[in-house]
C-alpha positions as CSV (number, residue, x, y, z in Angstrom):
1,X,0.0,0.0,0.0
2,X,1.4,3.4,-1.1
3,X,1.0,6.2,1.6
4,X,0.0,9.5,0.5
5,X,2.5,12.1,1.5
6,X,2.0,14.0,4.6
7,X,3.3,16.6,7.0
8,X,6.2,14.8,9.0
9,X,9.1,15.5,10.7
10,X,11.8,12.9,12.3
11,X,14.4,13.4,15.2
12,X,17.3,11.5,14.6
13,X,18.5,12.2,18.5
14,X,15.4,12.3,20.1
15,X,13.7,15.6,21.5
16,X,13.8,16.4,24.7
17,X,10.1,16.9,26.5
18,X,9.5,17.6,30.3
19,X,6.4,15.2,31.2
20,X,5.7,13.6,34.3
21,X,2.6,11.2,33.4
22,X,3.2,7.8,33.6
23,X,2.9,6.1,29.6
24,X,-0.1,3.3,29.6
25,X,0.6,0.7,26.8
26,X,-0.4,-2.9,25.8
27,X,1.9,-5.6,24.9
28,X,0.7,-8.8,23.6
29,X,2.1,-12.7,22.6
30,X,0.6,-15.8,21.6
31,X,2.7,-19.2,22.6
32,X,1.5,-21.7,24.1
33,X,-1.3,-19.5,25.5
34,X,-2.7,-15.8,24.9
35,X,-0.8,-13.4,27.0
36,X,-1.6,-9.4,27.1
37,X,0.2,-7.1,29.5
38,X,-0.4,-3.2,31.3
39,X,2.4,-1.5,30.6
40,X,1.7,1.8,32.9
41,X,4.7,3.4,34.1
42,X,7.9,5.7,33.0
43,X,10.3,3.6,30.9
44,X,8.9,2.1,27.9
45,X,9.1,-0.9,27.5
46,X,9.7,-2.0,31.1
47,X,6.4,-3.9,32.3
48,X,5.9,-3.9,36.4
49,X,3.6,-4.4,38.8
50,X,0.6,-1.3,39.1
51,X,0.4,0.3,42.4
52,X,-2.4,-0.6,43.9
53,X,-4.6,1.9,44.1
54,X,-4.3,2.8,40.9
55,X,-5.4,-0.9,39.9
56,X,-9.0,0.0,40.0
57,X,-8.1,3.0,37.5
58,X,-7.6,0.2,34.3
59,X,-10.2,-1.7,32.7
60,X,-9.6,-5.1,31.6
61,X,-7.6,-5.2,28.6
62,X,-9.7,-7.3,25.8
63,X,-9.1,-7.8,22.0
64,X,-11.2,-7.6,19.1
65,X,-11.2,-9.8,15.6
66,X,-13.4,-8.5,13.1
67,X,-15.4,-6.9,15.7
68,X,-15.9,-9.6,17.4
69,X,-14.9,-9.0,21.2
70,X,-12.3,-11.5,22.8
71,X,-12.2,-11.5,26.6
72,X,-9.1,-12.4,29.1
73,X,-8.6,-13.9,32.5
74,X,-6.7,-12.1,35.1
75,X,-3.0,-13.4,35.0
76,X,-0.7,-14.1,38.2
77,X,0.1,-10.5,38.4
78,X,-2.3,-7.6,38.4
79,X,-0.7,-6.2,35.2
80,X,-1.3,-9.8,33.4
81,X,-4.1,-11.3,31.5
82,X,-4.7,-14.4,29.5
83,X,-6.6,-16.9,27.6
84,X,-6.4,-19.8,24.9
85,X,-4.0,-19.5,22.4
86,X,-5.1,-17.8,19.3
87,X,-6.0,-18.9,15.5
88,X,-4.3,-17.2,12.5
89,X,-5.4,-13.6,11.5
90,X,-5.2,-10.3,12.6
91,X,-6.4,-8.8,16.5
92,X,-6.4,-5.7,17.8
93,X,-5.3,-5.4,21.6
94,X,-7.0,-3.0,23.7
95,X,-6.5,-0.9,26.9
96,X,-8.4,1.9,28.8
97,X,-7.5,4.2,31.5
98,X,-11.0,5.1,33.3
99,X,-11.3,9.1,33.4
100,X,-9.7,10.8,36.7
101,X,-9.7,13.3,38.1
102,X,-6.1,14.8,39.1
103,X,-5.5,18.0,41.4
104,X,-2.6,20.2,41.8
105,X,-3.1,22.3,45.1
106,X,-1.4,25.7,45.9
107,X,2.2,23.5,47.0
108,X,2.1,22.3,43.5
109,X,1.4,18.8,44.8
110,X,-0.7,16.3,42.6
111,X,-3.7,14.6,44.2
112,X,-5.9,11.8,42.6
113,X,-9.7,12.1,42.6
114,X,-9.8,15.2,43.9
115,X,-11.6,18.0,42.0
116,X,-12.0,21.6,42.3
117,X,-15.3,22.0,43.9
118,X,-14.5,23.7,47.6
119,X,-10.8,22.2,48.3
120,X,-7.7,23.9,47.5
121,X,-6.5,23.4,44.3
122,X,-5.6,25.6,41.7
123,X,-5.6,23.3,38.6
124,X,-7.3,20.0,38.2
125,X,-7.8,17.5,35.0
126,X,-9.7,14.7,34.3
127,X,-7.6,12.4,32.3
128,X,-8.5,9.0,29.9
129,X,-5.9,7.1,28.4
130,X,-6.6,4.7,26.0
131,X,-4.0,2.1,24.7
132,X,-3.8,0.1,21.5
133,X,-1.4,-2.5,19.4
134,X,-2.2,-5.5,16.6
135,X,-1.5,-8.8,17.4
136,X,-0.5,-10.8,13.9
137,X,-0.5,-14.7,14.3
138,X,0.8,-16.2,11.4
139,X,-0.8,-13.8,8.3
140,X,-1.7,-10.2,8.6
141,X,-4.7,-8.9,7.2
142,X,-6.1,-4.7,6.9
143,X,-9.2,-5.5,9.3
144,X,-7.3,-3.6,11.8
145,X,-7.0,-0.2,10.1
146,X,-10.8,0.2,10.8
147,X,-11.7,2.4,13.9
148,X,-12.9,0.4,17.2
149,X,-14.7,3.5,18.6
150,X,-11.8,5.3,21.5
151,X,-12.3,8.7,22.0
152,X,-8.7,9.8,20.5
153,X,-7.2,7.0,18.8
154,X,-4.5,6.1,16.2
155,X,-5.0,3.8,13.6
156,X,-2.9,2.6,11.3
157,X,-3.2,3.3,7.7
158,X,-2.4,-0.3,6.9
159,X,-1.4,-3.4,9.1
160,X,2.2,-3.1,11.2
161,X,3.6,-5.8,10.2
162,X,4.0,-3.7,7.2
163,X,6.2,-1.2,9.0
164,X,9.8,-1.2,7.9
165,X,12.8,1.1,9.8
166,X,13.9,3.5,7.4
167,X,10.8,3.9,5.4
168,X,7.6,6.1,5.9
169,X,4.8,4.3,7.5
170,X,1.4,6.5,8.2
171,X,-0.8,7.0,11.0
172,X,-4.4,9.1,11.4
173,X,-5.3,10.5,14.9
174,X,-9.2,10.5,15.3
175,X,-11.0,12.7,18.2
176,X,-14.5,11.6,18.7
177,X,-14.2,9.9,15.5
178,X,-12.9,12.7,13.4
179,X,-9.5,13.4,12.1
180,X,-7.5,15.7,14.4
181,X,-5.5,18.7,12.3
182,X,-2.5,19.7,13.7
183,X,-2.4,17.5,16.4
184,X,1.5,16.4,18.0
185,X,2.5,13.0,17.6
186,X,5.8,11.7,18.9
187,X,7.1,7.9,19.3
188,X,8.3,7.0,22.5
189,X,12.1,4.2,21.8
190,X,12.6,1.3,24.0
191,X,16.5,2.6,22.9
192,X,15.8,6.2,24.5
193,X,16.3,7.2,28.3
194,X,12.9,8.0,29.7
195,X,12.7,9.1,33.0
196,X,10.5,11.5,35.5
197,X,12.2,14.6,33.5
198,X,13.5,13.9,30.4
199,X,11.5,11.6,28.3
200,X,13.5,11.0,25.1
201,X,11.7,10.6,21.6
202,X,12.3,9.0,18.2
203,X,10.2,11.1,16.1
204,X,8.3,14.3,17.2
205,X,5.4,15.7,14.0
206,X,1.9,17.5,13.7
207,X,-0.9,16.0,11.9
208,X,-2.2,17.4,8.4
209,X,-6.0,18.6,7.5
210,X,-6.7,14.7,7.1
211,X,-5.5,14.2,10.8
212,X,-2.7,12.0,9.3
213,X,0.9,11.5,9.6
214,X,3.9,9.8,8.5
215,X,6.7,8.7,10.7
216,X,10.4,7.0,9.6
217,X,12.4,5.7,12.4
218,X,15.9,4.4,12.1
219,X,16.3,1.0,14.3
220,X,14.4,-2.1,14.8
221,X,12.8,-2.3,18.1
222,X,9.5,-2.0,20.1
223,X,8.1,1.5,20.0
224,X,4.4,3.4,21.0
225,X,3.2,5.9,19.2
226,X,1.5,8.9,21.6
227,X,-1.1,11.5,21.4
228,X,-2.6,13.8,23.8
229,X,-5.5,16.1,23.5
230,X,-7.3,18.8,25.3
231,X,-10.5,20.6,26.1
232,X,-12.2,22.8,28.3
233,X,-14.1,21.0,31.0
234,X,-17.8,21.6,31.1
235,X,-18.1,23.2,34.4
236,X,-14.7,25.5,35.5
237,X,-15.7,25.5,38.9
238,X,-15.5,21.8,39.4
239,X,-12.3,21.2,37.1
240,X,-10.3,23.2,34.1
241,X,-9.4,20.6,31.5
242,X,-10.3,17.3,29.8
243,X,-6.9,15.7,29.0
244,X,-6.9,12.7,26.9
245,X,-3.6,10.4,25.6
246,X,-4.1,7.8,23.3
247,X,-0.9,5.6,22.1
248,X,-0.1,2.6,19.5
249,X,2.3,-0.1,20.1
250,X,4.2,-1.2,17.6
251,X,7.2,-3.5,16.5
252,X,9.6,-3.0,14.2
253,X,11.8,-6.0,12.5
């Protein structure tokens, strides 16, 4: 499949970018059983156990084939699921982050679940994080460049196992099922330091009209792909912003 040309532009070095949210992303194998992971933490692609009381924050992690919704059983640790192994084709792994509410007070300290109404905070967000990857056993089909129905998402123009290092492959953001103009994408290396302060990327662009993108990256590996978007909460008394992040695992050989 031949991607149209859009706006991109790659970081050989990776760009520097001060965030302190933790990365939510799903990672997925089939052996002698179906195994999905919560990656939720600061260094990609380091899996570990989810604090727990922020266990309650994650759904369950599912995947869909054609449409068709595949459930999991929880695994020995709270970041593990499971089920029978898998037929050939094409799945799409799923992840979501419930939306929360987070507070900064007048110290600058960041509370969770606490909103605006009568406490002392001077900034509060609800966040949702949504996570996605394809899981390819044996043949790779394009049923997973279709939208599943997340609130921001990234879908693939065609399947990943399609991806090459050191070609363009292209992405489309959605918001609400839209495309999203001029939105920033950046892919976040297994090969980069990420830490609390300085969270290295591979690639750092801005979506065209179409809400798509293409990205080149330089060295096999497991990446995600990351989006975040914003909006005005509906009452400014009770909270400022609606912050959503959306990302897409991938794999590159």
């Amino acid at each position: 499949m031949r991607i149209k040309s859009t706006f991109s532009l790659f970081v050989l070095g990776g760009a520097l970018c001060g965030l302190n949210a933790h990365d939510f992303w799903v990672n997925a194998q089939n052996n002698e059983n179906l195994k999905v992971q919560i990656g939720y933490g600061h260094n990609f692609n380091k899996v570990e156990k989810i604090p727990e009381k922020r266990v309650a924050l994650f759904d369950k992690p599912y995947l869909l084939k054609d449409g068709k919704k595949i459930e999991l059983e929880n695994g020995k640790e709270n970041y593990e699921f499971k089920a029978k192994k898998l037929e050939s084709g094409s799945y799409i792994v799923v992840g979501e982050y419930k939306p929360t509410f987070w507070s900064k007070d007048n110290d600058d300290k960041w509370q969770m679940n606490t909103d605006k109404n009568g406490k002392n905070i001077k900034f509060c967000e609800l966040a949702k994080m949504s996570a996605k990857g394809v899981l390819n056993v044996s043949t790779a089909d394009e049923s997973v460049i279709k939208p599943i129905g997340q609130t921001l998402e990234i879908i693939p123009l065609t399947n990943p196992a399609n991806f090459k290092i050191d070609e363009f492959f292209g992405v489309q953001v959605l918001f609400e099922g839209k495309p999203l103009a001029n939105s920033e994408v950046s892919v976040i290396s297994e090969h980069l330091l990420n830490d609390h302060d300085n969270e290295q990327k591979a690639f750092v662009g801005k979506t065209d009209k179409n809400g798509r993108i293409n990205i080149k990256l330089f060295k096999s590996g497991d990446y995600i792909v990351s989006v975040s978007h914003t909006t005005p909460y509906s009452d400014p008394k009770i909270c400022d912003e609606n912050i959503y992040e959306s990302t897409f695992k991938i794999e590159l050989k």
